[in-house]
Backbone as CSV, one residue per row, in Angstrom:
resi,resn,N_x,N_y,N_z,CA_x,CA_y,CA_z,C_x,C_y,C_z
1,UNK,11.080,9.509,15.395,10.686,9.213,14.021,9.623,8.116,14.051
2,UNK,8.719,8.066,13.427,7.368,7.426,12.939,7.852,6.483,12.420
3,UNK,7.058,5.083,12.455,7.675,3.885,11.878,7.579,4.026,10.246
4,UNK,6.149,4.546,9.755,6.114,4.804,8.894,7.355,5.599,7.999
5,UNK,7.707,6.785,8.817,8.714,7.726,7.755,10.160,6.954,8.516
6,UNK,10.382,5.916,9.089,11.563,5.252,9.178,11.103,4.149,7.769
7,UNK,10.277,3.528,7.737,9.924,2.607,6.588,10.107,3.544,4.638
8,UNK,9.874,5.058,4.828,9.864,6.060,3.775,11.180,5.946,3.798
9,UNK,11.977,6.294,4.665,13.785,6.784,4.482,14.316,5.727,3.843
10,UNK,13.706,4.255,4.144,14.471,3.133,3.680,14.031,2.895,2.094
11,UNK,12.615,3.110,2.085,12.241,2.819,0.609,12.484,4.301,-0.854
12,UNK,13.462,5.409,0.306,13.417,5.598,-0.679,15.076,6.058,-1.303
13,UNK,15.805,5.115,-0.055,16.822,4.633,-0.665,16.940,4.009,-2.057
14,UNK,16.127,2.876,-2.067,15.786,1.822,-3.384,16.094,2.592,-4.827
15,UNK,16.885,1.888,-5.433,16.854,2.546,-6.567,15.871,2.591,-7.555
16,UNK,14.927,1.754,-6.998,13.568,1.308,-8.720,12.412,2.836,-7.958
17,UNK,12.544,3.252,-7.306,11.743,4.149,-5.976,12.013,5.380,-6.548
18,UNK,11.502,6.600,-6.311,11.461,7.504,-6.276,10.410,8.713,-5.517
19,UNK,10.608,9.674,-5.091,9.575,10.263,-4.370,8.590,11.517,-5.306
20,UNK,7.636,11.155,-4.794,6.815,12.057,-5.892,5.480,12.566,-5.055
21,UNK,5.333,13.317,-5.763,3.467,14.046,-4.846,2.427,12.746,-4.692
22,UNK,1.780,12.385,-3.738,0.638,11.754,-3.714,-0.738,12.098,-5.016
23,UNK,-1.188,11.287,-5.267,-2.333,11.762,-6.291,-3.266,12.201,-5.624
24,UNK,-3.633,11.656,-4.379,-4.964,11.664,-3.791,-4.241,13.240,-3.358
25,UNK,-2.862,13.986,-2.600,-3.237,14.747,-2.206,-2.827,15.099,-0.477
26,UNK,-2.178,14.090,-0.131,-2.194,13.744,0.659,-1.180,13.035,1.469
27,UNK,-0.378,13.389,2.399,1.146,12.611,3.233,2.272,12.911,1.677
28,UNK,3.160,11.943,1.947,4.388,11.138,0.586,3.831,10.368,0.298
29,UNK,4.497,10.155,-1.079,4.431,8.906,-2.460,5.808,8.666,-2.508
30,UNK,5.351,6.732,-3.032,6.705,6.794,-3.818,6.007,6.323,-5.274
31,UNK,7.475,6.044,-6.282,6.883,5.697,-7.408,7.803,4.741,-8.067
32,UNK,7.484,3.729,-8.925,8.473,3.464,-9.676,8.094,3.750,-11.369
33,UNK,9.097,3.438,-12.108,8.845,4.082,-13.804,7.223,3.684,-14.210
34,UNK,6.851,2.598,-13.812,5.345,2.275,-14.115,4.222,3.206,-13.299
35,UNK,4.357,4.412,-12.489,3.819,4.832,-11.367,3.773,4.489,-10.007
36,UNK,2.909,5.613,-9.306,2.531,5.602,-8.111,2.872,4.149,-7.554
37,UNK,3.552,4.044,-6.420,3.485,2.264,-5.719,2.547,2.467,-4.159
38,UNK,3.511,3.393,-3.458,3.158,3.567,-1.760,2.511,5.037,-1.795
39,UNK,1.581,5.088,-0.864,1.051,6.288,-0.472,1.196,6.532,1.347
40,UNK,1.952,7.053,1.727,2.635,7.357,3.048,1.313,8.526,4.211
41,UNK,0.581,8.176,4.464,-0.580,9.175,4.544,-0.691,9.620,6.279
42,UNK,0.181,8.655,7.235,-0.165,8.873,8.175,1.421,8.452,9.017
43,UNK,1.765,8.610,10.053,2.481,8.049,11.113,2.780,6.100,11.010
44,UNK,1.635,5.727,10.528,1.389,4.409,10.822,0.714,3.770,9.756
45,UNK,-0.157,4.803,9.135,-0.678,3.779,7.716,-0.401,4.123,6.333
46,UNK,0.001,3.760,5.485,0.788,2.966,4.010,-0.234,2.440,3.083
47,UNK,-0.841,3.512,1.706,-1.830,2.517,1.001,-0.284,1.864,-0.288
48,UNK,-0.917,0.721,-0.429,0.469,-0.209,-1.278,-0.530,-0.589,-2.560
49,UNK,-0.029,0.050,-3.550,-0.453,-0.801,-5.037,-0.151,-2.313,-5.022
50,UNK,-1.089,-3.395,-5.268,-0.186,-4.577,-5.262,-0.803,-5.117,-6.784
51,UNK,-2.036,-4.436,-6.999,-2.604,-5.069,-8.316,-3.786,-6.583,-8.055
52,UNK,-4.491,-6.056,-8.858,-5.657,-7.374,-8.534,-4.880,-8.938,-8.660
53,UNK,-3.964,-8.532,-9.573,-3.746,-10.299,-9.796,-2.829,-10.519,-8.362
54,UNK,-1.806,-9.517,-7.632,-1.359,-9.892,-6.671,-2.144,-9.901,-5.398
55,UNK,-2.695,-9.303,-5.377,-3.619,-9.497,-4.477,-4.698,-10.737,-4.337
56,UNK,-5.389,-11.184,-5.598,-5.578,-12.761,-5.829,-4.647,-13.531,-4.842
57,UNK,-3.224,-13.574,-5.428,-2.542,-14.258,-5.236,-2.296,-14.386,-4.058
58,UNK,-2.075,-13.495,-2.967,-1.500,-13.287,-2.143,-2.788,-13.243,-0.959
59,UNK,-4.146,-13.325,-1.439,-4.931,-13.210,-0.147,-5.050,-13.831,0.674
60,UNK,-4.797,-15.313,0.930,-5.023,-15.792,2.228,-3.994,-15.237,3.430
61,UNK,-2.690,-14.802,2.760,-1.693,-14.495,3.671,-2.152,-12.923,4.197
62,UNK,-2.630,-12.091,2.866,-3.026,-10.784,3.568,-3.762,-10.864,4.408
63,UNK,-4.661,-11.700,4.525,-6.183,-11.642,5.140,-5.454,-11.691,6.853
64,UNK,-4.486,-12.910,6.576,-4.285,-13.572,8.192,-3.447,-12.789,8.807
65,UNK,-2.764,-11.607,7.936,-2.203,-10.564,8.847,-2.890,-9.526,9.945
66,UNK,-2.777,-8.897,10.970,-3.298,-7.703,11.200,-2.861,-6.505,11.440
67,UNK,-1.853,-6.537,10.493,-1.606,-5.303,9.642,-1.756,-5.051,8.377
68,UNK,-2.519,-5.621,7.844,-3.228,-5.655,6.064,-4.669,-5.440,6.176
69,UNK,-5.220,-4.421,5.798,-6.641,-4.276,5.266,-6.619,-4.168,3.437
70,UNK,-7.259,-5.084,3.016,-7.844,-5.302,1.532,-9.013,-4.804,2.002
71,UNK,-9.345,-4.317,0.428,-10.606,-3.387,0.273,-11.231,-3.602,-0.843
72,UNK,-12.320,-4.040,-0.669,-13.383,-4.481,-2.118,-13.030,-3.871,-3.161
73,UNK,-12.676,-4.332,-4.223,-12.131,-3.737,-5.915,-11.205,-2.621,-5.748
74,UNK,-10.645,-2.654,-4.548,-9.155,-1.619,-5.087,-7.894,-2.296,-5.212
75,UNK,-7.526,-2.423,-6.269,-5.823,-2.840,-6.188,-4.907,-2.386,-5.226
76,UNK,-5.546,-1.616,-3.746,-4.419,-0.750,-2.844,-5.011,-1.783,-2.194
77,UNK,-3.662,-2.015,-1.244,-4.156,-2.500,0.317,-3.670,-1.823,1.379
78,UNK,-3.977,-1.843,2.483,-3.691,-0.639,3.337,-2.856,-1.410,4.605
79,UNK,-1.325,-1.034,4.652,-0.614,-1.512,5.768,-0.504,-0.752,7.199
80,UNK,-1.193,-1.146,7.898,-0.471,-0.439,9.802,0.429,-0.634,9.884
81,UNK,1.344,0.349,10.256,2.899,-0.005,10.704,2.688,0.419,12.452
82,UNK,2.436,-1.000,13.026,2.686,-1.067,14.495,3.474,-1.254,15.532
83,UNK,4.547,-2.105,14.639,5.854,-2.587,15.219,6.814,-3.031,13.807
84,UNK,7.528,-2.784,14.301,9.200,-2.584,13.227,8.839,-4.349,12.290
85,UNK,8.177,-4.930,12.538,7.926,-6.137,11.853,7.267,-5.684,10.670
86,UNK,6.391,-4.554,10.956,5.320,-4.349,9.930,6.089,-3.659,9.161
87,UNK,7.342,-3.006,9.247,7.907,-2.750,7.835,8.927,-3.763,7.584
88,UNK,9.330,-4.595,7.865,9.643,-5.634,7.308,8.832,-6.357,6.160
89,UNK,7.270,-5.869,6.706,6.535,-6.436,5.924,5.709,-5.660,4.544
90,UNK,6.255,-4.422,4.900,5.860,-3.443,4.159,6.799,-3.255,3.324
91,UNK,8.105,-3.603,3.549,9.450,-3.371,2.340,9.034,-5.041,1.511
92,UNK,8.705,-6.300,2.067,8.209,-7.464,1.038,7.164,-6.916,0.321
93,UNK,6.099,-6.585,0.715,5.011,-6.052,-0.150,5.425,-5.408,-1.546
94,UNK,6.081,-4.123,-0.801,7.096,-3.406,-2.004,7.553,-4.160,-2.804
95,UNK,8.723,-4.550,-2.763,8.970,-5.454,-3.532,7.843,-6.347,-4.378
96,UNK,6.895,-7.106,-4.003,6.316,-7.927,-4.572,5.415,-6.924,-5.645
97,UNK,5.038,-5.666,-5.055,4.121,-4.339,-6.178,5.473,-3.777,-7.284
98,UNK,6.622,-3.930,-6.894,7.609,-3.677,-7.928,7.431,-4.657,-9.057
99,UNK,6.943,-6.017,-8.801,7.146,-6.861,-9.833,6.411,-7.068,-10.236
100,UNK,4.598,-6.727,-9.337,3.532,-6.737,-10.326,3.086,-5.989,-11.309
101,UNK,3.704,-4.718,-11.088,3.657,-3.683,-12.106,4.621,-4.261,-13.172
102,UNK,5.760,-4.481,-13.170,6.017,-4.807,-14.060,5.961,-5.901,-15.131
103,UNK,5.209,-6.985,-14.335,4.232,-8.441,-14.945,2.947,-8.120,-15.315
104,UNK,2.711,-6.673,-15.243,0.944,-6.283,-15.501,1.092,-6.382,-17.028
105,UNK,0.192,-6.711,-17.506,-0.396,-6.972,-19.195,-1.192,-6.369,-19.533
106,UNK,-1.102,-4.761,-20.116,-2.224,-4.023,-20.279,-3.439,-4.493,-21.220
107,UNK,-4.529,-4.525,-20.567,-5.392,-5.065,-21.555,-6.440,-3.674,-21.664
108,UNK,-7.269,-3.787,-23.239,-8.284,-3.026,-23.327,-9.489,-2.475,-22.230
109,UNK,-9.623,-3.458,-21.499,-10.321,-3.279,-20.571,-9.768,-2.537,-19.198
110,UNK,-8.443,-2.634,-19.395,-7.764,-1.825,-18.146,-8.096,-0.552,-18.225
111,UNK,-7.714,-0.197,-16.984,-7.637,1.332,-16.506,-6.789,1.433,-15.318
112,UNK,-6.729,2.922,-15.102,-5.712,2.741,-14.549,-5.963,2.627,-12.684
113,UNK,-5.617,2.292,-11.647,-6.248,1.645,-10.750,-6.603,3.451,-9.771
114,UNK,-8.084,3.521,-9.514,-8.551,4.509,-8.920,-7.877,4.534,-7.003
115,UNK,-8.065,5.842,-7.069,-7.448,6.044,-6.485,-6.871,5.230,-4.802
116,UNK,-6.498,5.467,-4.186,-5.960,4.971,-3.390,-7.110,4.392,-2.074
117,UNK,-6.706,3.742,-1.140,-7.414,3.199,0.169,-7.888,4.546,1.005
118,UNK,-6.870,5.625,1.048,-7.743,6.273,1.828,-8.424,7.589,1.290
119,UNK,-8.670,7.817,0.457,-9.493,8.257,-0.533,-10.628,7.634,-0.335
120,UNK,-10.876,6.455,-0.155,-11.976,5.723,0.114,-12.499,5.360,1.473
121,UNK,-11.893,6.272,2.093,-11.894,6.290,3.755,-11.939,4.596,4.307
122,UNK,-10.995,3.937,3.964,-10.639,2.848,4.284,-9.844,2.416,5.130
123,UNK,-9.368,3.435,5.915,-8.255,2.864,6.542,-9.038,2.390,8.134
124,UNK,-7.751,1.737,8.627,-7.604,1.127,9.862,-9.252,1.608,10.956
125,UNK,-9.755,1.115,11.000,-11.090,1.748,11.690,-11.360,1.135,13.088
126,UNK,-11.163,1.577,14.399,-11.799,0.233,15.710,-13.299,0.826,15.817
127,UNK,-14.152,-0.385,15.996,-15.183,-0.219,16.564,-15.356,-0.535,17.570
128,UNK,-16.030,0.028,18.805,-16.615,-0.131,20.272,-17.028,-0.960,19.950
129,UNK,-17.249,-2.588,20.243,-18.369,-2.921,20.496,-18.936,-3.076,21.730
130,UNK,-18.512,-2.549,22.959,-18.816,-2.909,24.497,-19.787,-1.778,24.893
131,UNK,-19.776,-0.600,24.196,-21.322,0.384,24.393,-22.779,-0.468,24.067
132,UNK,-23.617,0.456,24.872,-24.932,-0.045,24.549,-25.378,0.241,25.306
């Protein structure tokens, strides 16, 4: 079993959780009553709704992880699950997107957050740099 769909079995124990089709199309979703939260897309990578204001909040710690990729103006951030830590860290996340959805304050100007990290071909990327 994939760390990822060991990290799915657990979250979707959760009672605020539920499993639902991906929007983009793509792997499992989960959801809670406010929508879409996790997008399950690979063995190893997880796009996570956390919301701009949590993500504000929370960036110096995302940044210093390296299993967190943030991505210019998407409310998703994209988790590697590399070692059983990273869903430790992927069930806190959860949690913390459970409560930003539900602290979100719809304003006129909202919408609703486009689509996911890898939709935007964002995920986990290595570059060579030792060719040349």
């Amino acid at each position: 079993m994939t760390l990822a769909l060991h990290a799915y079995a657990r979250l979707s124990t959760w009672p605020d959780l539920r499993q639902v089709e991906p929007s983009c199309g793509l792997g499992q979703a989960l959801a809670s009553v406010h929508g879409e939260i996790a997008h399950f897309h690979s063995g190893r990578d997880v796009d996570l709704l956390l919301t701009e204001r949590a993500i504000r909040r929370l960036a110096r710690d995302l940044r210093a992880s390296d299993a967190v990729r943030i991505v210019p103006r998407s409310q998703w951030v994209t988790i590697r699950l590399d070692a059983s830590s990273d869903i430790d860290l992927l069930l806190t996340l959860v949690s913390v997107a459970l409560q930003a959805q539900q602290q979100r304050i719809p304003r006129a100007a909202d919408t609703a957050p486009v689509g996911c990290n890898d939709q935007r071909g964002a995920g986990f990327v290595k570059v060579d740099l030792g060719s040349g």
